[in-house]
N, C-alpha and C positions, 0 to 999 in steps of 0.2 A: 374937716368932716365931709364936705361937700364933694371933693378932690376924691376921697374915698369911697363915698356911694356910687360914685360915677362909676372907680376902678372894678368895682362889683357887680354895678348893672352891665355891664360891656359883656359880651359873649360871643366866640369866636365860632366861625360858621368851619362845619365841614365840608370839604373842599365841594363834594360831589351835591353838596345843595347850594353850592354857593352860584348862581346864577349867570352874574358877572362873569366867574371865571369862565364857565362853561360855554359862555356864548363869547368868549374871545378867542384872540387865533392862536393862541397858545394851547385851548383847548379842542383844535380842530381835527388832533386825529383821535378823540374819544368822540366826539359827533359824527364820526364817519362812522367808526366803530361801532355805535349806537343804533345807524342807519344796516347796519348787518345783521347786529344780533337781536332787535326788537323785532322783526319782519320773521328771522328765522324761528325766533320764540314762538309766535302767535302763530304761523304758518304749520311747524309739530305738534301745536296742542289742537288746531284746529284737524290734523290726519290729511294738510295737503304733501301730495310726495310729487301731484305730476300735474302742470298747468298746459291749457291750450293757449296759447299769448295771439293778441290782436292787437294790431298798430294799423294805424287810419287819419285822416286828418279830425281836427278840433269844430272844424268850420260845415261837419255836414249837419245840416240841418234835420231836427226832426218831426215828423207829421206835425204836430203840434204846435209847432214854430212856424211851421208851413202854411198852418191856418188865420194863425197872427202877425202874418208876415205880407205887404207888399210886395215883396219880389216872390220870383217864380222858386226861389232855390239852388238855379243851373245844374250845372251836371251831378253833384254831389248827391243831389238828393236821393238818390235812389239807391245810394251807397249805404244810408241808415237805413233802409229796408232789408237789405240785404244781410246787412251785419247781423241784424235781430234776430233775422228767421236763421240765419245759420250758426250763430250761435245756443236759438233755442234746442235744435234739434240737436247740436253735436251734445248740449248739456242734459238733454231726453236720454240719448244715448247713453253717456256716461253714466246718468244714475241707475240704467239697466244692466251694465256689464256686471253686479255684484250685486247681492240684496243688502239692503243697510248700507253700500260703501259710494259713495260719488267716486270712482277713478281718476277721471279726471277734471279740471275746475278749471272753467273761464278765467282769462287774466286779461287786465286793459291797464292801459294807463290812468283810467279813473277822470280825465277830463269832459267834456260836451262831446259832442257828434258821434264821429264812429265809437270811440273809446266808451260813450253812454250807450249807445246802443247794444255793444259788446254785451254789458253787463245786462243791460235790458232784456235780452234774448234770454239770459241765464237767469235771472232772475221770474221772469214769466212761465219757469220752469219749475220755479221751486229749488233751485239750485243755489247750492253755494257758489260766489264768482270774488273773484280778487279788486282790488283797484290799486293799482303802485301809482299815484300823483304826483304832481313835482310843485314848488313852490313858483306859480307863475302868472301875471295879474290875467290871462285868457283861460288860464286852466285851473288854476285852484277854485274849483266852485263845489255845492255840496254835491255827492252823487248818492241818487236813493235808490241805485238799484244794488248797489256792489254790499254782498254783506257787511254789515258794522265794522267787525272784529276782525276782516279781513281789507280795512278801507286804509291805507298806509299813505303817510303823506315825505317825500323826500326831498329835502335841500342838496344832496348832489347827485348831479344826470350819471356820471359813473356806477354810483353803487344803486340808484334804481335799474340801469339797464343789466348790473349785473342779475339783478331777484327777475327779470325780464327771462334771463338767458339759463340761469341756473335750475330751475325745478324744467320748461320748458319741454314737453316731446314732441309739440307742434306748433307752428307756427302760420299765421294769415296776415297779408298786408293789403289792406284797403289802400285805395288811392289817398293820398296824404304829401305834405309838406315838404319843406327840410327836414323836421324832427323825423319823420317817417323814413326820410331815406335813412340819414345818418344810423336810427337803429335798424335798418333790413340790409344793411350794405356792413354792418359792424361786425352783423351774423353770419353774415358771407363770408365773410374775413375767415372769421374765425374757423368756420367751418371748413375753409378752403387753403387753411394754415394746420390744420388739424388742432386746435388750442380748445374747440369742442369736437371731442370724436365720439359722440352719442348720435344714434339716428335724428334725424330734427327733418320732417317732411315742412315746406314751405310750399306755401298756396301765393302767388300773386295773382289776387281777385281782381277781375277789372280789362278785358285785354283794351278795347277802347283806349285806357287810358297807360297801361305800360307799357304797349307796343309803340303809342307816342312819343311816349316819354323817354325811354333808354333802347337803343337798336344794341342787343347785346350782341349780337351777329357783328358790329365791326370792333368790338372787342376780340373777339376771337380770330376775326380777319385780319388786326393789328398784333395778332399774337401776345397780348395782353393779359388775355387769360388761354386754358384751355377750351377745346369744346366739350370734354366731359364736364367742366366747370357748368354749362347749361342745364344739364341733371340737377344741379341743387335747389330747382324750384319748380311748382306746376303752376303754368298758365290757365287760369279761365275764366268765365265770366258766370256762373253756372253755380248755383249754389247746390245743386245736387251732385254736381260732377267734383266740386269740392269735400263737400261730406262725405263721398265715398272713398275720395282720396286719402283722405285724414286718418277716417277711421280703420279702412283697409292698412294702412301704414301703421298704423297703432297695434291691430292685431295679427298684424304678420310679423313677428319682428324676426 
């Protein structure tokens, strides 16, 4: 009798609630999958078609941090200033180009520094702004400026950089890291492979620090790239000379 209550309490799960399965590696190309079509779900119902993307280091500090913080900040600090106000104004922008429509919406990675500051700007706007996160003990923290329903959290670096690159009509890179190169040298790629043949205007903000950093000039001396390959970014340091780049690019097409 016993033997039989058992056979009748037992009840078999359906696959797609069964847990276990779904977080083993048998189930890792429905997890990827999952990471495409929940972003692109939320992304149609919210009426996003066209993001501004910002990539920047984790580590810039902001005023507020600035003030409970011993150290001075170094160089970085003034890179979360900059982020904000130009992000505020290109998201000022966007919600004038149409009455009732945001055209276009801030996108960051959703972590600390420049990527909060990102949202910061657009949110001190009134604006809707994106956050694509990644699962990482420096970066997964909560972000209160990136709309809710627009705050996306991802386990693989591929299919975040692809939501990065796919809605995308413009592009800014703050001084930043490895992460930072790897995605603004990705976009290059691509763009310089034709694999994205959409306009995509790119700003490297900062000269101070990318004329340091990368002398593209002996690329092109080493015939490694072209020199029209130079055109695929604007240098400055200028948050006005940026915003007019961007958005001039936007509305010339």
């Amino acid at each position: 009798m016993t033997e039989n209550n058992d056979k009748r309490a037992f009840k078999s799960k359906k696959a797609y609630k069964n847990l276990e399965f779904l977080n083993s590696k048998d189930a890792r190309t429905i997890r990827i999958l999952a990471e495409y079509l929940y972003p692109k779900a939320q992304l149609e119902k919210k009426g996003v078609q066209n993001t501004i993307v910002i990539f920047g280091s984790a580590r810039a500090p902001s005023p507020e941090e600035l003030e409970t913080s011993k150290e001075e900040g170094g160089k970085l600090a003034k890179y979360y200033n900059y982020t904000r106000e130009l992000t505020a104004k290109l998201s000022k922008w966007a919600k004038a180009l149409e009455e009732n429509e945001q055209t276009y919406v801030v996108c960051s990675g959703g972590g600390p520094g420049i990527m909060m500051a990102a949202n910061r700007g657009a949110h001190e706007e009134d604006a809707k702004n994106i956050a694509f996160t990644i699962s990482l003990p420096k970066e997964n923290i909560p972000n209160p400026y990136a709309t809710p329903d627009l705050n996306f959290e991802f386990h693989y670096f591929f299919t975040r950089k692809f939501w990065f690159s796919y809605l995308a009509k413009a592009l800014i890179v703050m001084p930043g890291g490895f992460g930072t190169l790897d995605e603004l040298f990705e976009i290059l790629t691509l763009i310089q492979t034709g694999k994205i043949n959409k306009k995509l205007p790119i700003v490297l903000f900062g000269k101070d620090y990318w004329q340091k950093l990368i002398n593209f000039d002996v690329l092109v001396e080493f015939g490694t790239i072209n020199k029209k390959d130079l055109d695929l970014f604007f240098l400055t340091s200028s948050v006005d000379d940026a915003f007019e780049f961007i958005t001039s690019s936007l509305t010339n097409k």
